[in-house]
C-alpha positions in Angstrom: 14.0 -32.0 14.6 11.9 -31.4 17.6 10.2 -28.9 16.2 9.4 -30.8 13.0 7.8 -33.2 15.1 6.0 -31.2 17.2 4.3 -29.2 14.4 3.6 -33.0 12.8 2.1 -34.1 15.6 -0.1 -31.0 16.1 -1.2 -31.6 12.6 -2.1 -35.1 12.9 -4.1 -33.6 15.8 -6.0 -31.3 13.3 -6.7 -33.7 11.1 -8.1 -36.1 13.8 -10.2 -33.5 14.6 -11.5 -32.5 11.1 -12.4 -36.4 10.8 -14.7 -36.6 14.3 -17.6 -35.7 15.4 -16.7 -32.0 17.0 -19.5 -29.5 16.6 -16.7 -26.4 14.8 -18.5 -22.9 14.8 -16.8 -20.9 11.7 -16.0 -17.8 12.2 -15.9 -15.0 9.7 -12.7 -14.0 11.5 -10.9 -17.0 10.3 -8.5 -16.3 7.5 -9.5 -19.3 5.8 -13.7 -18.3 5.7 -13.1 -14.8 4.9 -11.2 -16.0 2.2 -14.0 -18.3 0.5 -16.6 -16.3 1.6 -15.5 -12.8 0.4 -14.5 -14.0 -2.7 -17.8 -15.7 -3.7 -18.7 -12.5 -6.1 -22.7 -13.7 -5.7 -22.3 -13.1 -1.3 -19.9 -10.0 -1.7 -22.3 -8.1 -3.6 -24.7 -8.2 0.2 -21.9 -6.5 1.5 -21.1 -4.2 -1.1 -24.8 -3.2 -1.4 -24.7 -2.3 2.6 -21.4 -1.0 2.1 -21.7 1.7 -0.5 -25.1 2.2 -0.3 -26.3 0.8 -3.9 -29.3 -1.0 -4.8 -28.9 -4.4 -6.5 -29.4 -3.4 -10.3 -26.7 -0.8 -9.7 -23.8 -3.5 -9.2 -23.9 -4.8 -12.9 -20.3 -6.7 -12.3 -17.9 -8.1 -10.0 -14.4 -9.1 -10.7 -12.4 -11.0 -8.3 -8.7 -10.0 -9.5 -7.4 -12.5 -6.8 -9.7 -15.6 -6.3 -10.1 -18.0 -3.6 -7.8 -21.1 -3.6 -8.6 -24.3 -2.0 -5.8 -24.0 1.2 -4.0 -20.9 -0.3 -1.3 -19.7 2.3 -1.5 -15.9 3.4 1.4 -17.0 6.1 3.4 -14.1 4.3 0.5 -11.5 5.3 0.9 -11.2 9.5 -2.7 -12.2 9.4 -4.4 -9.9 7.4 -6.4 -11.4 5.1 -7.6 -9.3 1.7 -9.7 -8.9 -1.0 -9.2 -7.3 -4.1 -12.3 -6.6 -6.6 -12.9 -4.4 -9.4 -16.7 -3.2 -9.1 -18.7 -2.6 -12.5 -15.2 -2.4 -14.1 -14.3 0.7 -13.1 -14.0 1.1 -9.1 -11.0 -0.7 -7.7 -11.8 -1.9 -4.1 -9.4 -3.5 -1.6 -11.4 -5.2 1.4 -9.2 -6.0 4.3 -9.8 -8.2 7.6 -7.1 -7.3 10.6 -7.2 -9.6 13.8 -4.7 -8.1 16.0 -3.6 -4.4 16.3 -1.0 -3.0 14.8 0.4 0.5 15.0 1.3 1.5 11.6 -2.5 0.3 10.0 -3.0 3.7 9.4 0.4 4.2 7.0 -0.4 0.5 5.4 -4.2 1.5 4.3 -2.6 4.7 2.5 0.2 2.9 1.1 -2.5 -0.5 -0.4 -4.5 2.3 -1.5 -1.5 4.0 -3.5 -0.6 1.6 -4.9 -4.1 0.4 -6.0 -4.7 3.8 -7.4 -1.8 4.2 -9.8 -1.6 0.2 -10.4 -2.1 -0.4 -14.6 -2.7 3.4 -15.1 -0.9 3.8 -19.0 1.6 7.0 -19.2 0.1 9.2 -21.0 -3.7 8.9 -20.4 -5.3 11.6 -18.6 -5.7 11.6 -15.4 -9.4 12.1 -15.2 -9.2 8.2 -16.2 -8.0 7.5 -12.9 -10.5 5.1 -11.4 -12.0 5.3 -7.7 -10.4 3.4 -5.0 -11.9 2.1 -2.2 -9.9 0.7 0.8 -12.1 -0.9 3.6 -10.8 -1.9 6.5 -12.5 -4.9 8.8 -10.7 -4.5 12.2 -11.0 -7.2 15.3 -9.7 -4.4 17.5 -9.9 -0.5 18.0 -8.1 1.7 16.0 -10.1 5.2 16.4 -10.8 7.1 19.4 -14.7 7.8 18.2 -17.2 5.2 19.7 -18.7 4.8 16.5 -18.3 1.1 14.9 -18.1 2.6 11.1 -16.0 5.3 9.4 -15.6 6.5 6.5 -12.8 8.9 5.0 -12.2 10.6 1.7 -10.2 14.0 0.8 -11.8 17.7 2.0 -11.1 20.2 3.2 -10.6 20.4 7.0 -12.1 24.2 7.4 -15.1 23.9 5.3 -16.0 19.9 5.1 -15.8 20.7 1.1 -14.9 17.6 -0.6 -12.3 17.8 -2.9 -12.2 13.7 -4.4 -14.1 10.9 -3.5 -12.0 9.2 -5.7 -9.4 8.1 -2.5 -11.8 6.7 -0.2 -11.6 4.7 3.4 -14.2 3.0 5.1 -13.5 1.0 8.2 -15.1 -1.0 10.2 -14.5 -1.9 13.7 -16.4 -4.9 15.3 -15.2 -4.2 18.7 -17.4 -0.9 18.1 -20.7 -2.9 17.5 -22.3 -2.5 21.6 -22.5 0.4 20.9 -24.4 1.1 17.9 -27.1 3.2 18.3 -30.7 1.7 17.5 -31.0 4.0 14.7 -27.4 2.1 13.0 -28.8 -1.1 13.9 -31.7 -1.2 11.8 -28.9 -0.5 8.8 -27.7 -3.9 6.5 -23.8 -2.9 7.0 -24.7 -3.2 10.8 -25.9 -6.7 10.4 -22.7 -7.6 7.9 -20.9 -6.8 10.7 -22.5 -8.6 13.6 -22.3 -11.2 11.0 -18.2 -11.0 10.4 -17.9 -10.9 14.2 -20.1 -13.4 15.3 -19.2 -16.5 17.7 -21.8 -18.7 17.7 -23.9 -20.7 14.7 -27.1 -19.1 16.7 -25.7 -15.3 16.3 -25.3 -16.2 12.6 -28.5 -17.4 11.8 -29.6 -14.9 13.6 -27.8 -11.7 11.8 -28.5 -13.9 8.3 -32.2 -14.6 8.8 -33.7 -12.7 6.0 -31.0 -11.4 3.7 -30.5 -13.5 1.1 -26.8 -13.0 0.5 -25.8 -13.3 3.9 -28.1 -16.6 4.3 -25.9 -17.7 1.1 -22.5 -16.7 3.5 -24.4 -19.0 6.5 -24.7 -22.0 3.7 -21.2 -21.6 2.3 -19.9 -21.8 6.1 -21.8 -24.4 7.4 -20.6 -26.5 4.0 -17.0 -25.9 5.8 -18.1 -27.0 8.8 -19.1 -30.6 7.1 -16.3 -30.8 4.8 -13.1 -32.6 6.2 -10.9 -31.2 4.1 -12.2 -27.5 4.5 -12.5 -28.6 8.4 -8.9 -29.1 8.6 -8.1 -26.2 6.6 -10.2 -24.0 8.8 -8.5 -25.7 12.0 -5.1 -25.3 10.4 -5.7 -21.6 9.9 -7.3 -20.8 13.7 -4.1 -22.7 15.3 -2.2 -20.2 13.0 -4.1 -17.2 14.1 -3.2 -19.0 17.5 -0.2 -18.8 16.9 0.2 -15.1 15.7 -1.8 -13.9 18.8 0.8 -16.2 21.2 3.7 -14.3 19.7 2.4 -10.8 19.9 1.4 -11.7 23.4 4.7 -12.5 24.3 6.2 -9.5 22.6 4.8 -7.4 24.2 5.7 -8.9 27.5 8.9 -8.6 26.7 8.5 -5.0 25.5 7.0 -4.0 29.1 9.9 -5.7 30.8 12.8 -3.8 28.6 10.6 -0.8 27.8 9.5 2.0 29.5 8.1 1.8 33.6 4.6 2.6 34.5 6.2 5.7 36.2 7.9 6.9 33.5 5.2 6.2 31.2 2.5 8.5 33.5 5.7 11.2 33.3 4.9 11.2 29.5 1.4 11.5 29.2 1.7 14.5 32.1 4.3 16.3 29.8 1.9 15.5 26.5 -1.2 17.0 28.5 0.8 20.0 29.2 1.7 20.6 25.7 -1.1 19.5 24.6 -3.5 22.5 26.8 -0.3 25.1 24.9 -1.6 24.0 21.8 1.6 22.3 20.8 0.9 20.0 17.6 2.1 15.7 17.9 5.5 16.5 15.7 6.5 19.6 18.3 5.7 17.6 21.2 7.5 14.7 20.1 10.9 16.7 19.4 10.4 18.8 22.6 10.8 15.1 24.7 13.2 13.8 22.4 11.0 10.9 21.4 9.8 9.1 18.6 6.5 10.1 16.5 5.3 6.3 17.2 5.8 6.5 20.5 3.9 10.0 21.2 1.2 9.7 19.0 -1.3 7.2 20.9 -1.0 9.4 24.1 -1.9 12.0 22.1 -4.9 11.1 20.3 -6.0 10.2 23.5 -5.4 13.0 25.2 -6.8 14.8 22.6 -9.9 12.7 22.7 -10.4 12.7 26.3 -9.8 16.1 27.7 -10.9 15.6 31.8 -9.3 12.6 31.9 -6.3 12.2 34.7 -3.1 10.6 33.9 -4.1 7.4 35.2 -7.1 7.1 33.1 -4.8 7.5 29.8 -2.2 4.7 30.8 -5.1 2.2 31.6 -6.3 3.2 28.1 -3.2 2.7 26.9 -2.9 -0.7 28.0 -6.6 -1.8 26.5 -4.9 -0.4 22.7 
């Protein structure tokens, strides 16, 4: 009963607040803006210009299979917030916005991308009908080791770079990544979608949008939220709830370093994975020589792998910025 009236109270609160005077800056992060502004087809179509390099006359159609729903809940979806599209009716794409890290992003992109890829295909079509999928991926924290704020992945061959389907593609993007963006990728339109999605203040977005006509379209669609009450107390719903979802992982992993592993025995690890590593040992060897889980091993070893000369020390502290 307590609780009931706590989380009544703290809506009464949102709801005071959607009704006053308070300057809100929407954010792009915001499950509830991605949500209306993604799946606008007439502002997606910026982004998928920058994205996939096409000029406008190119993108002849866009169909939002999922779209936007005044106050939709996407409680069920441990904040990531998606957006599935079918481009000029014949590439399936699947745009995804992840605030808080998670270790198995990797396996969920290849599984949505699956799925998307044999979703509605008719037994007994050939498989040359198979359409192109395209997962992208909008991250709020770092999930490569490369510096780079944009990547992009499709099937070749490791040797020879020879690609052998661009039908299976991933591009990600990782807004943590945009300082350092050389001036060369600045000058680029994806560059400014993503200052955009990661922006913090009404000045940065007028800013990033001055110019482009679809992302001046985004600034007008947000700042329409920001006047509305009703969109204002769905946005303020939405950031307690991303509140919320940061608060628990938070104390998770408090809780984690408390009944988890010591620093010392951590620093023991990442020794015994350098070792292994300078043998040449692959992640899976290393992983059954120290009788530990692949999920466990494998961010010490990227980084390892990634960072050579660094000591120890170096690796746990950027460990503990993952």
């Amino acid at each position: 009963m307590a609780e009931k009236l706590k989380n009544k109270v703290t809506d009464e609160e949102l709801k005071i607040r959607a009704t006053s005077d308070e300057k809100i800056t929407v954010k792009l992060t915001n499950n509830y803006a991605f949500q209306k502004i993604f799946k606008n087809a007439k502002i997606v179509k910026g982004f998928l210009m920058a994205l996939l390099n096409l000029k406008e006359y190119e993108i002849k159609k866009i169909e939002i299979t999922d779209p936007f729903t005044l106050g939709e809940n996407n409680e069920e979806k441990e904040g990531i917030l998606d957006i599935k599209l079918v481009l000029n009716q014949n590439r399936k794409i699947n745009i995804e916005m992840q605030n808080t890290y998670q270790d198995d992003w990797t396996e969920r992109s290849l599984f949505y991308n699956c799925r998307m890829f044999t979703n509605g295909f008719q037994k007994g079509h050939p498989y040359r009908e198979l359409p192109p999928c395209i997962h992208v991926g909008i991250l709020n924290f770092n999930q490569m080791i490369s510096p780079n704020y944009y990547h992009k992945f499709c099937l070749m061959d490791e040797k020879t770079k020879e690609i052998y389907s661009r039908k299976f593609q991933f591009h990600m993007l990782e807004l943590k990544k945009l300082k350092y963006a050389k001036e060369k990728q600045q000058r680029k339109p994806l560059y400014q979608w993503a200052k955009l999605i990661a922006a913090q203040t009404w000045e940065e977005l007028e800013q990033e949008s001055k110019g482009n006509k679809y992302m001046e379209r985004a600034l007008e669609e947000m700042i329409k939220i920001s006047q509305d009450e009703m969109e204002r107390y769905l946005y303020l719903r939405e950031e307690m709830a991303e509140s919320d979802r940061v608060s628990q992982i938070q104390s998770a992993k408090r809780i984690g370093r408390k009944e988890g592993k010591k620093e010392g025995e951590i620093l023991k690890l990442i020794t015994q994975v350098q070792k292994k590593i300078a043998r040449g040992d692959s992640l899976e060897k290393i992983a059954d020589d120290l009788i530990e889980d692949e999920t466990v091993i494998k961010p010490i070893y990227q980084l390892v792998q990634g960072n050579p000369n660094k000591t120890e020390d170096d690796i746990y502290q950027m460990l503990n910025l993952l």
